[in-house]
N, C-alpha and C positions, 0 to 999 in steps of 0.2 A: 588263054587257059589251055594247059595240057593234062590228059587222064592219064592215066598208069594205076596198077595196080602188082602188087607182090604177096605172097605168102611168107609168114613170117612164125618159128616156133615161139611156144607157150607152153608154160608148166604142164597144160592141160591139153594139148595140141596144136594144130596148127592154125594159125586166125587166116583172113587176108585183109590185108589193107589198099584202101581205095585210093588213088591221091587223084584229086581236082586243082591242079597248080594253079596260083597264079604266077603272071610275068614277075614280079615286084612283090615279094612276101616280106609282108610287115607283122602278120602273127600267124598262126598257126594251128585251124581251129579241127579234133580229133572227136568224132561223134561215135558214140556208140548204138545199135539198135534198139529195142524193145523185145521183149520174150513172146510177144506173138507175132511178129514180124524181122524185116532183115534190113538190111543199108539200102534197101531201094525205097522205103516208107518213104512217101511224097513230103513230107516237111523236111527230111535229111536231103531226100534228090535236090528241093528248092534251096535251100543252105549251099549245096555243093555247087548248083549251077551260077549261084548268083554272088555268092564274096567271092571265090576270085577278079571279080571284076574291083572288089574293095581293096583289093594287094589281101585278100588273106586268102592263106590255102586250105584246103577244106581234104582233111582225110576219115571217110568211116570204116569203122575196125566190125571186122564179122568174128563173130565170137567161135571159138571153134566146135561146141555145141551143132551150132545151125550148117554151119561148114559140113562136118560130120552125118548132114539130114536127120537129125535128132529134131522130133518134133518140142519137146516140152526141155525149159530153159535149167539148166543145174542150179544148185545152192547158191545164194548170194557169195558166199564165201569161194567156190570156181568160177564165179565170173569174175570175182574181183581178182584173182590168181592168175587167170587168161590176157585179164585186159590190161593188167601190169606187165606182163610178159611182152607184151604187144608193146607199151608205152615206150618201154624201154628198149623195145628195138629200132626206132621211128630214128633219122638221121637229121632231123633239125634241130638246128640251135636258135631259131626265133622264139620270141614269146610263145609260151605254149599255154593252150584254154583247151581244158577238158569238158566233155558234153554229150550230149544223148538226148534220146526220148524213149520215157517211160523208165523201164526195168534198168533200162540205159543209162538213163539221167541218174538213176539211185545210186550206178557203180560208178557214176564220174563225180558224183558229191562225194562218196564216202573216200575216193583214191586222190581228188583234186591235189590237196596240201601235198600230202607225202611223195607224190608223182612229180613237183617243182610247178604245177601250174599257177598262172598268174590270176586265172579266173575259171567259170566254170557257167558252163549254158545248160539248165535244165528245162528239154521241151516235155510237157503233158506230163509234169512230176507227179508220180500216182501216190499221193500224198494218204490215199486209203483204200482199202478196196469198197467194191459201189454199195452204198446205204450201210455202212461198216465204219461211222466217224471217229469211235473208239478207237478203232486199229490204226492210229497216225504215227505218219516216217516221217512227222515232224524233225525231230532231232537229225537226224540225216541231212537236212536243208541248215541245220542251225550251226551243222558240225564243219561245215567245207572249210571255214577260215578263209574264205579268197573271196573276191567278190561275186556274186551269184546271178545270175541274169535266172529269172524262170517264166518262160511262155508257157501260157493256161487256156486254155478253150473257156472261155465264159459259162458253160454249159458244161464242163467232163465232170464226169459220176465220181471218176477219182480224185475230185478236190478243185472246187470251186476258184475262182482266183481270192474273195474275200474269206475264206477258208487260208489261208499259206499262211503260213506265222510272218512277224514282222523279220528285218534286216535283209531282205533279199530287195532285188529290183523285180518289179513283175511288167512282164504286157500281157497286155487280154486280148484276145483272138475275139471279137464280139461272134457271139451266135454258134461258138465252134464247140464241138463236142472232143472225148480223148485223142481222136485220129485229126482232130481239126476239120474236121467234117460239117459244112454249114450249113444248114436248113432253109426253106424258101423264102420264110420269114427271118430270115437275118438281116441285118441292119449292113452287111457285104456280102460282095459275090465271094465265088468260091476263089478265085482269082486275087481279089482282094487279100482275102483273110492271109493265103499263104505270102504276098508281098507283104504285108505285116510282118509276119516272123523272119521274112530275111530281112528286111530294112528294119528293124530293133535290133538284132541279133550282129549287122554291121555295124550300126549306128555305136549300143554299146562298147563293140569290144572296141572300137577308134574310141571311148572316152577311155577303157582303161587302159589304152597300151600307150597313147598317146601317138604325136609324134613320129 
């Protein structure tokens, strides 16, 4: 595996993009952050460290927002402008799966299709905000059109895993809250939970890229 990383323009600024190579890239998986965090949130770090070992390469896109030391995240509408700008700057021609966590996961559902990706990985999709079931970004999960992988903390306030609408694939994090954060009483360690979400998150995209 080799890092690198480059700055790259967007409608809205300049993003940077992380790349986690592997030797042997057979897809190409592009995370985006969360609006209260950055590409170092310990489920993207665990993504990045651990498929290239799968042949996929693993890049997180910083939004230029946070780049900028801007504490609080812009309109769904500039991230989604940013992180197309970004998408479209990226030099690979392997299968491409868009993806994130959180506020992340929202702008790689709503860009999946039109961006050419083949799938889409949403971690800790904040399907509501907390005690707020009302306010569901259902549709957002319904809209991607590719196939949907969505890791769920058993426990996040922002939407339960039996809470997700149907047609998506889910894994459930046992005992994990939004950040996948486990508690003593978890049925896994802390350690555990995060190999969960890299070994789902490899596992599927080898069913859908294939070969």
């Amino acid at each position: 595996m080799t890092w690198t990383k480059r700055f790259v323009e967007t409608p809205e600024g300049p993003a940077r993009l992380i790349y986690d190579r592997a030797r042997r890239t057979t897809a190409t998986l592009v995370l985006g952050h969360g609006a209260g965090g950055g590409p170092d949130a310990w489920d993207l770090e665990v993504l990045a460290a651990a498929l290239p070992e799968y042949d996929i390469t693993v890049i997180r896109v910083e939004q230029p927002w946070r780049l900028a030391g801007k504490r609080v995240a812009p309109s769904p509408e500039v991230l989604d402008r940013a992180w197309t700008g970004a998408i479209n700057a990226l030099r690979t021609r392997n299968p491409l799966i868009l993806g994130g966590r959180s506020a992340g996961a929202r702008v790689a559902c709503r860009t999946a299709r039109r961006l050419g990706a083949v799938g889409c990985v949403a971690l800790a999709f904040p399907l509501h905000p907390p005690k707020r079931p009302e306010k569901s970004r259902a549709e957002e999960l319904l809209a991607t059109r590719v196939p949907t992988l969505v890791v769920q903390g058993e426990r996040d306030p922002f939407g339960r895993p039996e809470e997700l609408p149907e047609g998506s694939d889910v894994t459930i994090v046992p005992g994990a809250d939004h950040e996948f954060r486990v508690g003593r009483s978890s049925p896994v360690s802390q350690e555990d939970a995060l190999a969960i979400i890299a070994e789902s998150v490899a596992e599927w995209i080898a069913r859908i890229v294939g070969p």
